[in-house]
N, C-alpha and C positions, 0 to 999 in steps of 0.2 A: 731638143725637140721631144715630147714628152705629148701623147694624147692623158685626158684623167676623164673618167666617165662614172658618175654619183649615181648611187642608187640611197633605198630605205625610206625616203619622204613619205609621207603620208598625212593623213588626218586623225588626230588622238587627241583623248579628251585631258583638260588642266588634270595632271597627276600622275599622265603616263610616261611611258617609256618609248622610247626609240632608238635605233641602232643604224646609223648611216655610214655606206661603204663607197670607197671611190679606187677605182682599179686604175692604174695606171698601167700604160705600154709605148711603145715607140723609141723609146730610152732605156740607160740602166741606171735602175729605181733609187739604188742608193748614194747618186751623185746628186739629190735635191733633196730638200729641207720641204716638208711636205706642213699643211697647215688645212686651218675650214675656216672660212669666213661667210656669215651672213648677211642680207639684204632686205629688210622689210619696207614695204612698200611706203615712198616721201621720205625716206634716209639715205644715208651712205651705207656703201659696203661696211662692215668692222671686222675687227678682229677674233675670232674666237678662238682659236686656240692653234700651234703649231708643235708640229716634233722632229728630230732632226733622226739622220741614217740609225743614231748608235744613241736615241733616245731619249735625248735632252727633252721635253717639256717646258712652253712657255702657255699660260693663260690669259685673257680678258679676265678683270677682275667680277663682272658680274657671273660666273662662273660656278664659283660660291661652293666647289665638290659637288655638283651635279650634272656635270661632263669630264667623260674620258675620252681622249685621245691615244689613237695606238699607233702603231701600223707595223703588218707581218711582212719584213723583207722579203723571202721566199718566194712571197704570193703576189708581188707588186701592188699592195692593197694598204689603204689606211685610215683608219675607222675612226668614230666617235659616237660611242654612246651616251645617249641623253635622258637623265632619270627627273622625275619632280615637275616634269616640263611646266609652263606655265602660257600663257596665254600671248605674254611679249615676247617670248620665244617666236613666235609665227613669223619666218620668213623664209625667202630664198636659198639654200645652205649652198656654199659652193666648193668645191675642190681647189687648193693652192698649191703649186710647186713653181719652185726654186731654185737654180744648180747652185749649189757651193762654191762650182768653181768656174773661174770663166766670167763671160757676161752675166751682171745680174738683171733678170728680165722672171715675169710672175708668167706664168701657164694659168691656164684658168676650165675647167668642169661647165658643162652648161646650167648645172646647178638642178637640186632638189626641191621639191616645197614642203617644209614642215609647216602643220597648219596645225594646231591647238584652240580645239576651242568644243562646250558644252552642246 
């Protein structure tokens, strides 16, 4: 049982920058595999990117080195900054956790809106 609560969304123009944060609590942090996936509107959720307690990194291939995935144990918190953004960027970002162990079942963030556009 795991709450994740997304912050950083906003409105930025094709080229900026943004830094989305999702705090987790109700759990201990480092028994799930934590991830972001997005949702633009007439799609499916996808994948964009996950990291595990001790930092593995996997990516979506559209990706491309223009997002980073972190997250600080400490702070029960796990970030993704997003550089170059682009216009098809513009969706829903949502918070993902996982426990390692045990039932595997997805937690879910009510999600952010990153909007991108002129």
């Amino acid at each position: 049982q795991v709450q994740l609560v997304e912050s950083g969304g906003g409105l930025v123009q094709p080229g900026g920058s943004l830094r989305l944060s999702c705090a987790a609590s109700g759990s201990i942090f480092i028994f799930y595999m934590m991830g972001w996936y997005r949702q633009a509107p007439g799609k499916q959720r996808e994948l964009v990117a996950t990291i595990t307690s001790s930092g593995n990194i996997n990516y979506a291939d559209f990706v491309k080195g223009r997002f980073t995935i972190s997250r600080d144990n400490a702070k029960n918190t796990v970030y993704m900054q997003m550089i170059s953004l682009k216009s098809e960027d513009t969706a829903v970002y949502y918070c993902n956790a996982v426990p390692i162990m045990g039932v595997k079942r997805d937690y879910w963030g009510q999600g952010t809106q990153v909007t991108v556009s002129s």
